[in-house]
C-alpha positions as CSV (number, residue, x, y, z in Angstrom):
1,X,175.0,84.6,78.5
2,X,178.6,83.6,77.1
3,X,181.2,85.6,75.5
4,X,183.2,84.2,72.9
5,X,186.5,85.5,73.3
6,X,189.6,85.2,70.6
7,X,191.1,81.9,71.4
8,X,194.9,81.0,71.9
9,X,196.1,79.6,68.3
10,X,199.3,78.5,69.4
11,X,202.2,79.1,67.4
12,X,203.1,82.2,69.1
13,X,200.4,83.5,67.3
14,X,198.8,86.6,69.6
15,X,196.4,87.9,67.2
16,X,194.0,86.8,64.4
17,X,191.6,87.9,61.7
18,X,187.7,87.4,61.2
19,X,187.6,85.8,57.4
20,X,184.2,85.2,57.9
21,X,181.3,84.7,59.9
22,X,178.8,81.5,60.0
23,X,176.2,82.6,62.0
24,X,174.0,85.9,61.8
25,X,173.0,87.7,64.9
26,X,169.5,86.7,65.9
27,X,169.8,83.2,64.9
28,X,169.7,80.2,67.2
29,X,172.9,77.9,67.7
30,X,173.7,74.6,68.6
31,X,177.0,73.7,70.8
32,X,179.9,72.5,68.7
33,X,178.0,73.9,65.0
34,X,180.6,76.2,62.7
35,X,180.5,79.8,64.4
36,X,183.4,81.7,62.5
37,X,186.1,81.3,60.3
38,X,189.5,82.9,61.9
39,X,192.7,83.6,59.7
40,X,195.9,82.3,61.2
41,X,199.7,80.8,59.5
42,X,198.0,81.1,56.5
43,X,195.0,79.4,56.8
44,X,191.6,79.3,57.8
45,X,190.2,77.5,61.1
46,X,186.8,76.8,61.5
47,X,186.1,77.3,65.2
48,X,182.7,75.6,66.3
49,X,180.3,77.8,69.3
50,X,180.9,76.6,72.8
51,X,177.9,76.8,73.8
52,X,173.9,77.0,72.4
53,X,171.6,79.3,72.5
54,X,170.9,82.9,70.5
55,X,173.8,85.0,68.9
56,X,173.1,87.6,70.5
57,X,175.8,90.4,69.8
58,X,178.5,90.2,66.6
59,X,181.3,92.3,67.9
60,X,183.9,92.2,65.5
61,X,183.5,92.9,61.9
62,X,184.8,90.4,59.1
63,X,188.4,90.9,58.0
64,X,189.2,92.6,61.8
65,X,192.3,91.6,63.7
66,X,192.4,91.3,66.9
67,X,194.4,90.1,70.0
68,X,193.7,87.2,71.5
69,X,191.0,87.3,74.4
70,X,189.0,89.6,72.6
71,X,185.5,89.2,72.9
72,X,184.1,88.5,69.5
73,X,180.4,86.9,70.0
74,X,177.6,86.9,72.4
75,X,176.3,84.2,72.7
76,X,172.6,83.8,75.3
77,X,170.0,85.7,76.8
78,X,169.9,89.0,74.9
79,X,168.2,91.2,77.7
80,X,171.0,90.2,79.9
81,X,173.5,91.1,76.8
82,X,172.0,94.4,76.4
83,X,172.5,95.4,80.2
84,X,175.6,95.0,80.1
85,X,176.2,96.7,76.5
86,X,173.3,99.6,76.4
87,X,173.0,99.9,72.4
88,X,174.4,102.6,71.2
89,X,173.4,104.6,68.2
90,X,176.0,104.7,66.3
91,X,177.2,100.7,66.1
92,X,181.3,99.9,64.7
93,X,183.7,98.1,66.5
94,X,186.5,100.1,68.0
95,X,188.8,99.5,64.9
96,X,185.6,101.2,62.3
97,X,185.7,104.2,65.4
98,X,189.6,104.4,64.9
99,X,189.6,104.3,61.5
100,X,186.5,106.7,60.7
101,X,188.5,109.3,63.0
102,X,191.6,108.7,61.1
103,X,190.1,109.2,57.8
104,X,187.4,112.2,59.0
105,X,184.7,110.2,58.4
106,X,181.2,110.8,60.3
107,X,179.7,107.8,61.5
108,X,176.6,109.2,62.2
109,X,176.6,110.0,58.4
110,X,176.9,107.0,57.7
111,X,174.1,103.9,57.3
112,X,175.9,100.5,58.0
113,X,175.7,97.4,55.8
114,X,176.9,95.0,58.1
115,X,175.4,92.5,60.9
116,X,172.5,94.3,62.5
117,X,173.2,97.7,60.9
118,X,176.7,97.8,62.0
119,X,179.1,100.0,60.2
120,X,181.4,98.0,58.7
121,X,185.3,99.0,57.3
122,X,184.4,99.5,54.3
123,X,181.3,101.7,54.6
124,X,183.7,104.0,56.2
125,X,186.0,103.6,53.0
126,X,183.5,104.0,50.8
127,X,182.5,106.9,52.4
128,X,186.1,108.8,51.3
129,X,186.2,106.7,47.7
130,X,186.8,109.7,44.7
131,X,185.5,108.4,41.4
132,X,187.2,106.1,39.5
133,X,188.6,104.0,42.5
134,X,188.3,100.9,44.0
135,X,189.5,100.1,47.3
136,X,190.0,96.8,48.9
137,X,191.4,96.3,52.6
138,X,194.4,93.5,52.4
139,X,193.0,91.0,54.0
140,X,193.9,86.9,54.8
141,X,196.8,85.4,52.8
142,X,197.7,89.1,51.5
143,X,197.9,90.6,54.5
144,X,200.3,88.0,56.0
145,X,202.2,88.0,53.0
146,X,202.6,91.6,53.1
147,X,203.7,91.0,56.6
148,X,206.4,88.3,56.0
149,X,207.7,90.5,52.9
150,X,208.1,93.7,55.2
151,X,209.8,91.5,57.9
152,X,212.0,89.9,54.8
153,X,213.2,93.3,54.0
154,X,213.4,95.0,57.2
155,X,215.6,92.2,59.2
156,X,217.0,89.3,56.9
157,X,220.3,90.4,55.1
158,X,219.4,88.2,52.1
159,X,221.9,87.7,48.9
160,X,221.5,85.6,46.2
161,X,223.5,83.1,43.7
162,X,222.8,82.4,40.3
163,X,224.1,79.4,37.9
164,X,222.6,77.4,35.0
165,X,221.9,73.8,35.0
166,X,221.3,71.9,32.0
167,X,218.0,69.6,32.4
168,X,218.5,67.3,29.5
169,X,218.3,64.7,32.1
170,X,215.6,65.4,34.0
171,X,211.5,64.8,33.2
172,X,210.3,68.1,33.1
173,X,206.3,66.3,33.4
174,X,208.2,65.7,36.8
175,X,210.5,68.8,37.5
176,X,209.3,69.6,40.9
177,X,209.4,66.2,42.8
178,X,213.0,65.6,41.2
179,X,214.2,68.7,42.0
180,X,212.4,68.0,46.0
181,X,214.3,65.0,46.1
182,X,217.4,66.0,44.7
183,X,217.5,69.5,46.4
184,X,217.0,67.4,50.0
185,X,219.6,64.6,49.3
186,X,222.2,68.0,48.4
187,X,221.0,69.0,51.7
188,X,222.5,66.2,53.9
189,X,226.0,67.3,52.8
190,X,225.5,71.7,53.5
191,X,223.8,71.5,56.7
192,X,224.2,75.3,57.2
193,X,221.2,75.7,54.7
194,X,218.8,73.2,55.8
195,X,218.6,75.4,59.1
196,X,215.8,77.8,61.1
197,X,217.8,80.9,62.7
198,X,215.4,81.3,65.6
199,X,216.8,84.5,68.4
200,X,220.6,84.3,68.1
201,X,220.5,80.4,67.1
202,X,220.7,78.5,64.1
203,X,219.3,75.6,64.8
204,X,220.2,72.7,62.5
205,X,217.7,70.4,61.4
206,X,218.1,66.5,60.3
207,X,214.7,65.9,58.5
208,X,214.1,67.6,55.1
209,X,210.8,68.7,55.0
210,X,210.6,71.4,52.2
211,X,208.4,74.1,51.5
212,X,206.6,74.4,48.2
213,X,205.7,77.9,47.0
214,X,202.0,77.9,45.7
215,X,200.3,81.0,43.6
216,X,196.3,80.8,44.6
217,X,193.7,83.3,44.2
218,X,194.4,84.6,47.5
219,X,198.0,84.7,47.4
220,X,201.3,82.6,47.9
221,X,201.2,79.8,50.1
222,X,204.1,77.2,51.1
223,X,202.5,74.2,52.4
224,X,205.4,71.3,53.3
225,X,206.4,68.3,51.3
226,X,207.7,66.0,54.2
227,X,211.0,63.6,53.8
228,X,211.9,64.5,50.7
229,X,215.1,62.5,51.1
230,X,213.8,59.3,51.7
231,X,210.5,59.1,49.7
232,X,209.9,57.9,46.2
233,X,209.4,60.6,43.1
234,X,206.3,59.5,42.7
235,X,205.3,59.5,46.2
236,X,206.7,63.2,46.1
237,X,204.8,64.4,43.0
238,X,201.1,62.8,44.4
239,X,201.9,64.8,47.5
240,X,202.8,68.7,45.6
241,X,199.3,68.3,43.9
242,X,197.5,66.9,46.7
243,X,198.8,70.2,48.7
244,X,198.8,72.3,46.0
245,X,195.0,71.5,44.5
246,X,194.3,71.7,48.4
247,X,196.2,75.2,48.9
248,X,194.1,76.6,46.1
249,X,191.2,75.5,47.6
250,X,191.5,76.9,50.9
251,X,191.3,73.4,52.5
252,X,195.2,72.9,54.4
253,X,195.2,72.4,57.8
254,X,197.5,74.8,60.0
255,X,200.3,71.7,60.4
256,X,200.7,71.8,56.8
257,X,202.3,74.9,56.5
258,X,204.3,74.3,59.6
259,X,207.9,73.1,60.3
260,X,209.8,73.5,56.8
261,X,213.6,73.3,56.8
262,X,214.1,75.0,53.2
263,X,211.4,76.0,50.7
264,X,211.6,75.8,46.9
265,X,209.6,78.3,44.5
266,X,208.9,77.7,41.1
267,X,206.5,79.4,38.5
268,X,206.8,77.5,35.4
269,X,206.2,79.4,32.3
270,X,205.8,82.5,34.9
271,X,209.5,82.1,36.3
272,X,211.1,84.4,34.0
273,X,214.7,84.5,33.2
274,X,215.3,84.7,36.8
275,X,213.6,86.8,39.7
276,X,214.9,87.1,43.6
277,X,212.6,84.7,45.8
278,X,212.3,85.9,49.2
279,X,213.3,83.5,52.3
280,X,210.8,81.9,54.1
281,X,211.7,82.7,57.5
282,X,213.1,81.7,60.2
283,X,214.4,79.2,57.3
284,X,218.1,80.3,56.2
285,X,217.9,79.6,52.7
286,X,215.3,79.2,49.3
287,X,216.0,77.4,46.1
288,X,214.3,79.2,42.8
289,X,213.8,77.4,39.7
290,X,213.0,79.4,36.5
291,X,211.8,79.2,33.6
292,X,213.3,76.2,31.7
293,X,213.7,76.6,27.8
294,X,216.1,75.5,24.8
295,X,219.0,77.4,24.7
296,X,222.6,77.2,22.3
297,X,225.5,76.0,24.5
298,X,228.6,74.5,23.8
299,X,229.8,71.1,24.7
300,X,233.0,69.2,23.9
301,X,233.7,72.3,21.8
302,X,230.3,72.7,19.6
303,X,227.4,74.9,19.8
304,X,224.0,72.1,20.3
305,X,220.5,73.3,21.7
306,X,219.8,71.8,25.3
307,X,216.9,72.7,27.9
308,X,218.6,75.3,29.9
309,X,217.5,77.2,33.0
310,X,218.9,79.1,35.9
311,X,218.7,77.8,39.7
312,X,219.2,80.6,42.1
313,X,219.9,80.0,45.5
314,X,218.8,83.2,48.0
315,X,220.1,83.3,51.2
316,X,220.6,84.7,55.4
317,X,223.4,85.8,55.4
318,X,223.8,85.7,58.8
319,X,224.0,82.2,58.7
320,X,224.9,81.5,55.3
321,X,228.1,82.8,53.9
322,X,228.6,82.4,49.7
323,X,230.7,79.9,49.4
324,X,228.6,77.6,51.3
325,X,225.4,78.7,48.8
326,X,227.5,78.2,45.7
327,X,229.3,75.0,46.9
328,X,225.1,73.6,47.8
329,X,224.0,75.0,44.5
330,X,226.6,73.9,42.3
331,X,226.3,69.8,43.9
332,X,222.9,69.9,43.2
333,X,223.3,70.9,39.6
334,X,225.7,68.2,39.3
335,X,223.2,65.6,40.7
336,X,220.3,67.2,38.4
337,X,222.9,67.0,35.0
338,X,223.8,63.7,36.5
339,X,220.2,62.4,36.4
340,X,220.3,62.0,39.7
């Protein structure tokens, strides 16, 4: 018999979430084929069995987190299995128990519609549901998301500057790549904001590999756009919709979403005059572009209609102070006006 237990996933990482099972109990295995699909930095890893034989025991519900080392599969001989885990009549894993006796919910009562009759999360959910509700556990991408956005709020001081730039000069059909480029060459000269504050250090970083916010149906993902100093525009905009087509497909690997010095966000036609983005810790600093449209300005003394939109720049400041934002945002409006 062989228990699968929660593996290390590196990062620091200590815990992770079931998305989804590929295996029923019952059915016969081979060593190395798909056997679940865990939830970590964003992504999903398909981890293959370690061994062969019968799955013998599921023990951990889809959408579950757990620590690492838990055991989550039996995998073997299922007489041994069941001597050492008598059935039980009532079958949940320890999270459905805790959550049942949180919410007063009988499991006995209750008739389970997961793997081999087990009751599931939400059967006991379901089972306190009033009429006219629908309940649905945060689960994946959300549920990491609302973690990072409670951790935003709770610990990073964050402020934000605002200015327009006039984009007369720039190819909107290309708007993220130049602004990529042009955001990372700004970079080079306000190192304080291309910077990670890790513990009581800020460490400094000399590559620009920047984040790229992406909306998909399970929620905002910021997969990294590497070198954007030294690469080509073109080079830069193949690369957002490779990751981005890829984001919304599910199909990143976990080192794509890893290592970005500074992140940009921008929604397009869903930016809005101007909204707060949130860092994208440990980074110090994220660059928001919104929504770009003709406005009436004056230049050399008369009123003419230009494509206008605000830049915002929201940062730590714990390792940012304002002057250093403006000064970073201000340079790179100049290089955007410019052409650059």
């Amino acid at each position: 018999m062989y228990e699968f237990k929660l593996p290390d996933l590196g990062e620091g990482l200590t815990e992770g979430e079931v998305a989804r099972w590929l295996v029923r109990e019952g059915e016969e295995i081979a060593e190395d084929q798909p056997l679940v699909e865990l939830q970590t930095d964003k992504t999903t890893v398909e981890i293959p069995s370690p061994a062969a034989g019968r799955v013998t025991r599921i023990l951990v519900a889809e959408g579950d987190i757990v620590p690492v080392g838990t055991t989550l599969v039996v995998i073997g001989d299922e007489a041994a299995a069941a001597d050492e885990r008598p059935e039980q009549r009532v079958q949940a894993t320890p999270l459905v128990r805790r959550l049942a006796g949180e919410l007063g919910v009988e499991l006995g009562a209750l008739a389970g519609s997961g793997p081999g009759g087990r009751i599931t999360e939400a059967d006991v959910r379901a089972a306190t549901t009033s009429a006219g509700e629908r309940r649905e556990r945060l689960r994946g991408v959300r549920r990491q998301a609302a973690e990072h956005l409670m951790r935003a709020h709770r610990e990073i001081p964050a402020v934000t500057y605002v200015e327009e730039c006039d984009f007369s000069r720039v190819d909107l059909g290309r708007l993220l790549p130049v602004v990529l480029r042009a955001a990372a060459l700004t970079l080079r000269a306000h190192p304080d904001l291309n910077a990670r504050l890790e513990g009581d250090e800020i460490v400094y970083l000399e590559r620009y590999d920047l984040g790229v916010a992406v909306q998909t149906d399970d929620g905002l993902v910021v997969p990294v756009v590497r070198g954007c100093d030294v690469r080509a525009i073109e080079e830069l905009r193949a690369d957002v919709e490779d990751l981005a087509a890829r984001a919304r497909a599910g199909k990143l690997a976990p080192e794509e979403l890893r290592g970005s010095t500074f992140s940009v966000t921008s929604a397009g036609k869903l930016g809005g005059l101007f909204v707060t983005p949130l860092i994208n810790a440990p980074e110090v600093a994220i660059l928001g572009v919104h929504r770009i449209g003709p406005r009436a300005v004056v230049v050399d003394g008369a009123i003419v209609v230009r494509p206008v939109g605000n830049l915002s720049v929201t940062f730590d400041h714990r390792a940012v102070d304002g002057a250093m934002a403006a000064a970073f945002a201000l340079d790179l409006i100049a290089r955007l006006e410019a052409g650059e």
